[in-house]
Backbone bond lengths (Angstrom), bond angles and torsions (degrees), N, CA, C in turn:
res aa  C-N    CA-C-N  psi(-1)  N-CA   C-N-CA  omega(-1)  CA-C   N-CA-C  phi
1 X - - - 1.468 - - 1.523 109.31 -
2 X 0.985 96.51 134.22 1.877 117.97 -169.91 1.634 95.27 -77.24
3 X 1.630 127.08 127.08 1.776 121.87 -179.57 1.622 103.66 -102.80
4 X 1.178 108.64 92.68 1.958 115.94 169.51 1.651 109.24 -45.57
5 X 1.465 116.24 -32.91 1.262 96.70 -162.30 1.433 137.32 -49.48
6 X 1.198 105.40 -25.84 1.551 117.57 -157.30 1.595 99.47 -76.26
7 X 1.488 104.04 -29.58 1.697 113.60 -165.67 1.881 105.73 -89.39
8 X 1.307 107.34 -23.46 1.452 121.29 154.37 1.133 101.35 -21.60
9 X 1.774 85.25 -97.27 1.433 118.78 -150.16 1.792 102.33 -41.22
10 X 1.562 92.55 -61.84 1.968 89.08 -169.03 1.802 99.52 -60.11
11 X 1.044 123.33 4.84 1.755 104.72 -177.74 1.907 86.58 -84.48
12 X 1.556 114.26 -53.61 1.472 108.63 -160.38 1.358 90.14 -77.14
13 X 1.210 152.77 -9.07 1.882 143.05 166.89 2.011 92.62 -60.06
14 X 1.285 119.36 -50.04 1.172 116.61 -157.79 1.568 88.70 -68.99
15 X 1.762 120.98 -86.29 1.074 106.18 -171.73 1.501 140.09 -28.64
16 X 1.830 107.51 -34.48 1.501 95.39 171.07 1.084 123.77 -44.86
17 X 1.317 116.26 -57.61 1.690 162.01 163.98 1.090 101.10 -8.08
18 X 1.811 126.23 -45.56 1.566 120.39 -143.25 1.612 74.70 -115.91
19 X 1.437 136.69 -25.74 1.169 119.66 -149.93 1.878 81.98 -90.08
20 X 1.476 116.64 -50.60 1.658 92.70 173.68 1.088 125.69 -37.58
21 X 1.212 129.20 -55.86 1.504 135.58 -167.91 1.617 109.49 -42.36
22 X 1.648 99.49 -52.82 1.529 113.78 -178.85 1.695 115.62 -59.77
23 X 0.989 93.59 -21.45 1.868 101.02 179.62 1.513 128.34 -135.58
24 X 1.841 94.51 91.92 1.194 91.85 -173.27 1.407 143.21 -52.30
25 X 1.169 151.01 168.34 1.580 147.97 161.26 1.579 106.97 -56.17
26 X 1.402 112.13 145.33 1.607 102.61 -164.12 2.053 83.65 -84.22
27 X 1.053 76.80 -169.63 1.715 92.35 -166.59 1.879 80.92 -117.52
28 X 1.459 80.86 163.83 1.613 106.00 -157.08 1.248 95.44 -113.60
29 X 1.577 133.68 114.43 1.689 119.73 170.46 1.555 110.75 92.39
30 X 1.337 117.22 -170.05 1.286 100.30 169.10 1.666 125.79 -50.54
31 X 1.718 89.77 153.50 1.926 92.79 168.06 1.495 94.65 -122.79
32 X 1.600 110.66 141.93 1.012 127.68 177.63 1.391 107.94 -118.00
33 X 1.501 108.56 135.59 1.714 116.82 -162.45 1.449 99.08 -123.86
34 X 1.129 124.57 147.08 1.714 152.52 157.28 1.395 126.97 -116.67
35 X 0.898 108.78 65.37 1.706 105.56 166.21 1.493 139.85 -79.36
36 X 1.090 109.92 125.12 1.364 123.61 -150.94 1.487 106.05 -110.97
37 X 1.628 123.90 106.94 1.450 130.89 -135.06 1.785 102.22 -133.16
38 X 1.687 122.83 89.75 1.603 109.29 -169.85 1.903 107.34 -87.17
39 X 1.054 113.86 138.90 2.094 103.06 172.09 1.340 102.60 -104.62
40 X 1.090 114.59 145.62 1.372 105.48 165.88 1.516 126.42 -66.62
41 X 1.332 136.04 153.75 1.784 124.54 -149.64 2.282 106.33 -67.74
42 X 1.713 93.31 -21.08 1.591 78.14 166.17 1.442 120.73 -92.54
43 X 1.070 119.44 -0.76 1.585 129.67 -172.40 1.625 113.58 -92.98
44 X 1.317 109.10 6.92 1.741 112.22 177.43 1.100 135.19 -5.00
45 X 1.852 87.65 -84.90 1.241 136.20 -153.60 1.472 100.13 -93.81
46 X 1.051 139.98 -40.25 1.445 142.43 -178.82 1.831 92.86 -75.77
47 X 0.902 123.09 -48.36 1.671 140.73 174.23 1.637 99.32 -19.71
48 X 1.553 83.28 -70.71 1.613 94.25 -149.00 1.974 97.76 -60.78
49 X 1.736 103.49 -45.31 1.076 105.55 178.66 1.970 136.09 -35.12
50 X 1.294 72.14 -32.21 1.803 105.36 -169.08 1.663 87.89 -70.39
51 X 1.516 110.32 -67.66 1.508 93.29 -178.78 1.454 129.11 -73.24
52 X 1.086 122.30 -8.85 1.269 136.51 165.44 1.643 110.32 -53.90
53 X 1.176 111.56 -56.76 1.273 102.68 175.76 1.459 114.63 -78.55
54 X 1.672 134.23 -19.95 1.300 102.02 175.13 1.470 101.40 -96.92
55 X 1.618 133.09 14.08 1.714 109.38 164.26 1.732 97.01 -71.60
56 X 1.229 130.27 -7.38 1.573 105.64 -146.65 1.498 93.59 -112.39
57 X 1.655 121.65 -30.73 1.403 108.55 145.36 1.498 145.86 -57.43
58 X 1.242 77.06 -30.26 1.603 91.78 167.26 1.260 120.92 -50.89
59 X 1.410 108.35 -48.18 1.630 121.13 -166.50 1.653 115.54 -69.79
60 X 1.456 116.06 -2.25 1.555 135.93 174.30 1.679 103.01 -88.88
61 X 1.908 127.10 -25.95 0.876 74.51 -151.21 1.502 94.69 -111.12
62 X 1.830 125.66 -167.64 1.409 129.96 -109.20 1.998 73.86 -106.20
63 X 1.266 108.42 128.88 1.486 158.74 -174.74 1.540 121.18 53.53
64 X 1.704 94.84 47.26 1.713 105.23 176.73 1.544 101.99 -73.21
65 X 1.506 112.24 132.20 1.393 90.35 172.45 1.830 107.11 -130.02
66 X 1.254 93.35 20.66 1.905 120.35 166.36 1.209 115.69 -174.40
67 X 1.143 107.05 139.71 2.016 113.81 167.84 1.782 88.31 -151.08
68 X 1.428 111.02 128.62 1.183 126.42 -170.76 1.621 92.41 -124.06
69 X 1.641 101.48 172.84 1.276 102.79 169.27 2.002 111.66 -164.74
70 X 1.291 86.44 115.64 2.186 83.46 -157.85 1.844 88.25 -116.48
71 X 1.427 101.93 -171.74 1.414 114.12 -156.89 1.679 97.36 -151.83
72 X 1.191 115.12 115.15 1.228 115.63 -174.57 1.809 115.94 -66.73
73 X 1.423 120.60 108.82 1.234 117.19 179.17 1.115 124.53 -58.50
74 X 1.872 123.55 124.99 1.472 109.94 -170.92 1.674 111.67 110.74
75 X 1.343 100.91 -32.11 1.640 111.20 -162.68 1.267 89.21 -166.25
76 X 1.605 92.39 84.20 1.429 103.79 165.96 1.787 123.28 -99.37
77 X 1.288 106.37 31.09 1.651 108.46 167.56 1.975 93.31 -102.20
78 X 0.843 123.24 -10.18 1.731 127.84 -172.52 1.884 113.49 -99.79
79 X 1.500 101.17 120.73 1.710 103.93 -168.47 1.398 93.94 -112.53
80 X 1.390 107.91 -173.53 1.418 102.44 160.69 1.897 91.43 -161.95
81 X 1.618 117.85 135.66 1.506 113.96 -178.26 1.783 92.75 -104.19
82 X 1.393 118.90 140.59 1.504 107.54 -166.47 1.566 81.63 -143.62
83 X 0.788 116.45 127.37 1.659 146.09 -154.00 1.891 122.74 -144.89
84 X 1.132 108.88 141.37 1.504 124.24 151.57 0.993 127.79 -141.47
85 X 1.954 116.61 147.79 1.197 126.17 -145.29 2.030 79.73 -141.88
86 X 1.445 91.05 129.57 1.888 107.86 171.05 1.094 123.98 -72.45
87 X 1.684 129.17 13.66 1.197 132.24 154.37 1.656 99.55 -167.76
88 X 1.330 109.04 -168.58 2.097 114.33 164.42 1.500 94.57 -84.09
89 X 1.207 139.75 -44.81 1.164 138.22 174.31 2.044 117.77 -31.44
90 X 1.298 93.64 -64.89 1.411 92.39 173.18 1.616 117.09 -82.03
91 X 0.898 112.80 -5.77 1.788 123.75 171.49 1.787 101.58 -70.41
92 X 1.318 115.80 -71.90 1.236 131.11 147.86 1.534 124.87 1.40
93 X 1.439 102.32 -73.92 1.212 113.79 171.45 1.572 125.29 -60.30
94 X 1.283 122.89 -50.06 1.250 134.65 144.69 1.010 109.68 -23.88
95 X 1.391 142.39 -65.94 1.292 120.87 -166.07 1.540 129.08 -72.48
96 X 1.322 105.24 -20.25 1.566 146.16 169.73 1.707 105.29 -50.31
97 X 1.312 115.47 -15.70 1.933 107.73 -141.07 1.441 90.47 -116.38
98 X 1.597 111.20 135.27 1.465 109.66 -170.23 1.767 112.50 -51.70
99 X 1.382 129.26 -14.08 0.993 117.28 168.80 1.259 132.30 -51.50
100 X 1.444 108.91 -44.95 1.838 137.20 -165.14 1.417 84.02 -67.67
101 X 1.277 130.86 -58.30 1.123 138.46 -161.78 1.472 137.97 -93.56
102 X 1.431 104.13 1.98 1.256 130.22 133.32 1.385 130.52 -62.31
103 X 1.417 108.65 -59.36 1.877 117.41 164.47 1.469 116.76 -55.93
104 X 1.261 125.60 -22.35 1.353 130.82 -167.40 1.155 85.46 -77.97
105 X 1.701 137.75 -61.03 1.509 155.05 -175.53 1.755 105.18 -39.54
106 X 1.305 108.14 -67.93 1.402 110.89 -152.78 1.520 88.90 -79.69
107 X 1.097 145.49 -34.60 1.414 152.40 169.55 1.802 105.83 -27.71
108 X 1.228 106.23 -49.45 1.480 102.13 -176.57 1.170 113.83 -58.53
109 X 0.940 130.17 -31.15 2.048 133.34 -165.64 1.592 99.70 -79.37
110 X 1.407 118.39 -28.39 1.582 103.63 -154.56 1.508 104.13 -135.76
111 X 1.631 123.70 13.14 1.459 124.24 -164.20 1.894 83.49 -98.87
112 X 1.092 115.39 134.08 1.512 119.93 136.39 1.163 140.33 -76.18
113 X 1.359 92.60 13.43 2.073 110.42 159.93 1.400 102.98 176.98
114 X 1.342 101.30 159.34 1.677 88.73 179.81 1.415 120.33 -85.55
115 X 1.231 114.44 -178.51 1.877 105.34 -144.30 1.731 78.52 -103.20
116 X 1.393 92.25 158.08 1.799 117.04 -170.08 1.205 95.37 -110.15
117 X 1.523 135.07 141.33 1.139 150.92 -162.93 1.434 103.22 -150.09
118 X 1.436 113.75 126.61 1.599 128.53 -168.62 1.347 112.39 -131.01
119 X 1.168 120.10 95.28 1.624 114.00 -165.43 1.642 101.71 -110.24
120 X 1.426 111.61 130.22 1.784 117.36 -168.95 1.612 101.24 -121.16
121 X 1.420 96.44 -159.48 1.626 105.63 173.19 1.792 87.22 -154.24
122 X 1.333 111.34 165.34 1.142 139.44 -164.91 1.642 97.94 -44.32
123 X 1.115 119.32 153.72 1.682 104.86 159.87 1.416 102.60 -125.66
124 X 1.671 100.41 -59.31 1.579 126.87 -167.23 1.284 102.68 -148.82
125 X 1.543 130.47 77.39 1.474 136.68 -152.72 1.665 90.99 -90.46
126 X 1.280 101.49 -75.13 1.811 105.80 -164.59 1.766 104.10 107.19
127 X 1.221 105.78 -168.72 1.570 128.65 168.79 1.572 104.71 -62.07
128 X 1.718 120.24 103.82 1.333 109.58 159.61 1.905 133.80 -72.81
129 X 1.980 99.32 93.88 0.995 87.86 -151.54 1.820 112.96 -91.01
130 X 1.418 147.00 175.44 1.006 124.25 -160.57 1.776 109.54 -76.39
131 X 1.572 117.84 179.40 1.676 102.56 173.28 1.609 105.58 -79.17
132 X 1.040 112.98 131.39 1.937 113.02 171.37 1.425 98.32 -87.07
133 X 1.562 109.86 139.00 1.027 118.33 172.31 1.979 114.24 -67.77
134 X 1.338 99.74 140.95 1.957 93.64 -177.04 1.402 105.71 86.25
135 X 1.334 124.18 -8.11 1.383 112.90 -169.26 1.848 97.52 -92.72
136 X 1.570 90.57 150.41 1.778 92.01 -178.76 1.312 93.10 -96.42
137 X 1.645 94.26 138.26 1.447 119.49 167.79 1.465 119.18 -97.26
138 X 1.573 106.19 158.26 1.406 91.97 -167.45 1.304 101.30 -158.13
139 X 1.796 113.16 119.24 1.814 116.72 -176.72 1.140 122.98 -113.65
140 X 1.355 124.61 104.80 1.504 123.02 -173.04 1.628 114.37 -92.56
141 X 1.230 135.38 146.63 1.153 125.58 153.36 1.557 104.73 -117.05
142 X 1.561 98.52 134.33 1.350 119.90 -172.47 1.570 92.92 -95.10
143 X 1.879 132.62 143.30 0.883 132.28 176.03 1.538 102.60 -136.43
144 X 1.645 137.50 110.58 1.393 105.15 151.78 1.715 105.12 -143.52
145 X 1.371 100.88 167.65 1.691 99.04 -176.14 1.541 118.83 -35.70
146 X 1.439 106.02 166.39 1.654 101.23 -170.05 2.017 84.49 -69.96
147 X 0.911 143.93 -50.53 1.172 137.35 -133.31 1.583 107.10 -82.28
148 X 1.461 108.09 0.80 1.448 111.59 171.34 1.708 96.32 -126.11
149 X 1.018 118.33 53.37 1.463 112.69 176.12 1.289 100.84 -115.08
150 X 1.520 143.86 -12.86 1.397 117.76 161.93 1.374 102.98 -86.81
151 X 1.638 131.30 -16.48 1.441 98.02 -159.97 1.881 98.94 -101.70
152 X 1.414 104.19 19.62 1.649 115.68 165.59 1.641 103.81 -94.42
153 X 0.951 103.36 -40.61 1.655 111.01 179.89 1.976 109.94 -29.44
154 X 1.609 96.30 -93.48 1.525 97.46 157.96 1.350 138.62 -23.25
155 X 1.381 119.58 -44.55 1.487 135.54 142.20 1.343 140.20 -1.95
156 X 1.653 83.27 -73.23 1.363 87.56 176.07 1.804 117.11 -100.88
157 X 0.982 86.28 -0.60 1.649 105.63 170.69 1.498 106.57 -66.35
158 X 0.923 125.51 -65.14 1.842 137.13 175.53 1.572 99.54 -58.53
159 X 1.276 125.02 -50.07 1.582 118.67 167.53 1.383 121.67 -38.16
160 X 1.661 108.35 -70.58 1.472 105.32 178.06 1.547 117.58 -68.54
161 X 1.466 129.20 -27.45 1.764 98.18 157.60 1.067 141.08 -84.43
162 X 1.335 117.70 -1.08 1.464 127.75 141.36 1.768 120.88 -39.41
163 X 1.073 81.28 -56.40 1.635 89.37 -158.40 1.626 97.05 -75.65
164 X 1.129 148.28 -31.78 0.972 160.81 136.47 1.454 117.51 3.36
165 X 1.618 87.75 -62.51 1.812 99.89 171.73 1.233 108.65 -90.66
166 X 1.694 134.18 40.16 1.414 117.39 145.89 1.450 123.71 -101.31
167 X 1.298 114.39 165.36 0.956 104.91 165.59 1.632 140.78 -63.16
168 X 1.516 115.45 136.21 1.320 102.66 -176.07 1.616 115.01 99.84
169 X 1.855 114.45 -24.67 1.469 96.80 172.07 1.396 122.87 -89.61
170 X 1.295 116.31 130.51 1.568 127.57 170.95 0.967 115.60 -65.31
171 X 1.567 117.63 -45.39 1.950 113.01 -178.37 1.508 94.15 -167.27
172 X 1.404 98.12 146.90 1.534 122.60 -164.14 1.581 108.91 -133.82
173 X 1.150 140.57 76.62 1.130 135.51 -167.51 1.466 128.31 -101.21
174 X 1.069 142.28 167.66 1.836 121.69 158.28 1.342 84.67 -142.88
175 X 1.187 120.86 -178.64 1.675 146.99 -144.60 1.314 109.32 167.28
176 X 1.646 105.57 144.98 1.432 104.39 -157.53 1.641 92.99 -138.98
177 X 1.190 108.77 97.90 1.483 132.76 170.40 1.872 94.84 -18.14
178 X 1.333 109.13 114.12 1.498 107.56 159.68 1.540 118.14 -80.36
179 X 1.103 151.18 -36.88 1.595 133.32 163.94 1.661 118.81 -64.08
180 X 1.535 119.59 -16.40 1.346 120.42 -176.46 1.686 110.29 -143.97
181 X 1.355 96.64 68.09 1.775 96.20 -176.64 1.269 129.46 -35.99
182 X 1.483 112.60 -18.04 1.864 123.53 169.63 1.119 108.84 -80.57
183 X 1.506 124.42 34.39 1.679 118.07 -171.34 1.663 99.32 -133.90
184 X 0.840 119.14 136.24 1.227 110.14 163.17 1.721 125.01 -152.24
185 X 1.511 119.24 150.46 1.087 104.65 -174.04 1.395 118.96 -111.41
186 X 1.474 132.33 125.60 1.962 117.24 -164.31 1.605 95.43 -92.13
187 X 1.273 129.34 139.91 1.176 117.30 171.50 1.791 110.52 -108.88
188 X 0.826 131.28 156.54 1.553 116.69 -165.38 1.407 102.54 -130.12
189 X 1.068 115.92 164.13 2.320 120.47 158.03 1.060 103.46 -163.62
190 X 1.670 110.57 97.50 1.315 101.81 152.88 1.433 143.36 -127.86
191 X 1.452 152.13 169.38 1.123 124.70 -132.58 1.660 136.84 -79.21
192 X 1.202 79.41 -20.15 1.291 112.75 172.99 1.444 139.33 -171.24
193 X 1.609 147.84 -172.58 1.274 123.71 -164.00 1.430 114.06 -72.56
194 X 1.360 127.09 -41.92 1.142 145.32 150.97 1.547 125.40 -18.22
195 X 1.273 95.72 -58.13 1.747 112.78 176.31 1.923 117.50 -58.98
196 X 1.528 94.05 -30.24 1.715 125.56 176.63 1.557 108.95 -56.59
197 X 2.029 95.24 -74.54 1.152 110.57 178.01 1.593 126.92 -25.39
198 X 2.088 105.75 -61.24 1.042 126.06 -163.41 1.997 102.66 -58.64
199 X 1.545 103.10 -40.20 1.494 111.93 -160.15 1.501 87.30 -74.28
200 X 1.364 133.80 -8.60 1.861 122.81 -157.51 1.886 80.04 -101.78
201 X 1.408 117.83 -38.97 1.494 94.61 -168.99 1.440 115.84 -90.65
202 X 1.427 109.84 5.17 1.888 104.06 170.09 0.488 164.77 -13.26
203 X 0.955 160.99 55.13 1.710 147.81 -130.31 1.609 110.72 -50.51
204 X 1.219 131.14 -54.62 1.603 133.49 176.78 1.816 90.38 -46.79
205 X 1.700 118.55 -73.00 1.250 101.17 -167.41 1.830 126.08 -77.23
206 X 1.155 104.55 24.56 1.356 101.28 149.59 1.141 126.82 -106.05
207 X 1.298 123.56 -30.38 1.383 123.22 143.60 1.436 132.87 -31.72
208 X 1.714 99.07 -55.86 1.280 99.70 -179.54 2.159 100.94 -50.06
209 X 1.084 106.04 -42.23 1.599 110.09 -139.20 1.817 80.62 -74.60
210 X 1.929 119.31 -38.76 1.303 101.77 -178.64 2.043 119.43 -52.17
211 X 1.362 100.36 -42.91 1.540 106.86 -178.83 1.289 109.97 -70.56
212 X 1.186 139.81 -49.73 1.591 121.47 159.42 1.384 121.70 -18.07
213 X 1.734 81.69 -88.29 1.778 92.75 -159.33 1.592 109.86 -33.96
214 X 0.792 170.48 -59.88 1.548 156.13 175.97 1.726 123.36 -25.03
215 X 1.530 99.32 -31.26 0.886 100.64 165.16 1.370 146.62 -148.33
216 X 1.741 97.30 51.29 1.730 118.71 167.33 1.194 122.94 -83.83
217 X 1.255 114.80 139.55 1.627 111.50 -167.18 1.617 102.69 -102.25
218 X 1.446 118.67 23.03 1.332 115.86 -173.18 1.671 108.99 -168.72
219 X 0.817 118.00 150.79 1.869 111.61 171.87 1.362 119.29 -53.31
220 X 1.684 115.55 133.73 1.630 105.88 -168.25 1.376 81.79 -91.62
221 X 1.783 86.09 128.06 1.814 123.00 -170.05 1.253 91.49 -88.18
222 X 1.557 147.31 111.49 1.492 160.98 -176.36 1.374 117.26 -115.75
223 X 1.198 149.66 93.56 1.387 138.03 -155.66 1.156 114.03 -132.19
224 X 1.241 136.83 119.27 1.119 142.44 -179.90 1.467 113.15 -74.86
225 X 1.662 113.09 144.80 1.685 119.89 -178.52 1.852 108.94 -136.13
226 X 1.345 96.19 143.05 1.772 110.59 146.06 1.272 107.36 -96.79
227 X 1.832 110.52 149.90 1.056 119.53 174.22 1.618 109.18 -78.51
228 X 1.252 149.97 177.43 1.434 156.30 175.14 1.146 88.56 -143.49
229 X 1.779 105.94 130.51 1.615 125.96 158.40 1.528 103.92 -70.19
């Protein structure tokens, strides 16, 4: 007699396996969202409109406690909606609300890819301060193997209170990807181009960028933004 068990067991080890992967752990506290939104180059202007109206519904509904909406400078078919939600519960719900699901709809006709969605939890938030109009925005995604993800951790921790104390930054944040804890996203505001410049020649952030680079598992993704009223 032929014994199945062994081939069982590892079939339901795998499936658990794939079904964790598929479903992340909810995030604890705030969730912080990044959405990353392409139009195709005739679809702009109707684009931006489209998100325009769902950041501003958005902002009604029950524990939004940001929905932003910027415009990548340079590459203006590329948005980004950068948001916080007062638990997964109200994140959740949001996505649930004929709005979300309206934009998901009209999105198909006019995206030149479909939009990337990055949902974190707090890492190194700071003062949530409001968007200033004119101020340059700025979205990094930090990428490196899991096996350098605590000694990036600290990292960027010493980065954002540094940068904090320069002149000119409004808000300095990091966020820590809940399905891929080696991910992270920095969100930046600062006052102007000048204010940018000074924080790019730093001494802390060149440092920071010397101790990284060794160990990113991907190009540090840096993107420049306008804010949108």
């Amino acid at each position: 007699m032929v014994r199945r068990f062994p081939l069982l067991a590892l079939t339901m080890t795998l499936v658990a396996a794939d079904a964790s992967a598929q479903t992340p752990p909810a995030i604890q506290g705030p969730v912080y969202v990044a959405t990353y939104v392409e139009f195709l180059p005739t679809a702009i202007g109707g684009g931006a409109v489209l998100l325009k109206q769902h950041r501003d519904a958005s902002r009604n509904d029950a524990g939004n406690q940001r929905m932003e909406l910027v415009q990548e400078t340079g590459r203006p078919t590329r948005f980004a909606l950068v948001s916080i939600w007062a638990d997964q519960k109200a994140y959740d719900d949001h996505g649930r609300t004929a709005h979300a699901a309206r934009l998901r709809d009209q999105l198909r006709a006019v995206h030149a890819a479909p939009y990337d969605e990055r949902v974190h939890g707090g890492m190194a938030v700071g003062a949530r301060n409001e968007l200033r109009a004119g101020a340059v925005v700025v979205l990094t995604h930090v990428d490196v193997p899991g096996t350098f993800k605590d000694a990036t951790v600290p990292l960027l921790h010493q980065l954002a209170e540094a940068s904090r104390k320069e002149a000119g930054c409004l808000r300095f944040e990091v966020q820590q990807q809940g399905n891929r804890q080696n991910h992270f996203t920095v969100v930046e505001h600062w006052a102007d181009a000048k204010a940018y410049d000074g924080h790019v020649m730093a001494d802390h952030t060149r440092q920071f960028r010397d101790k990284l680079g060794p160990m990113v598992g991907a190009l540090y993704d840096e993107r420049l933004y306008k804010a949108l009223d």
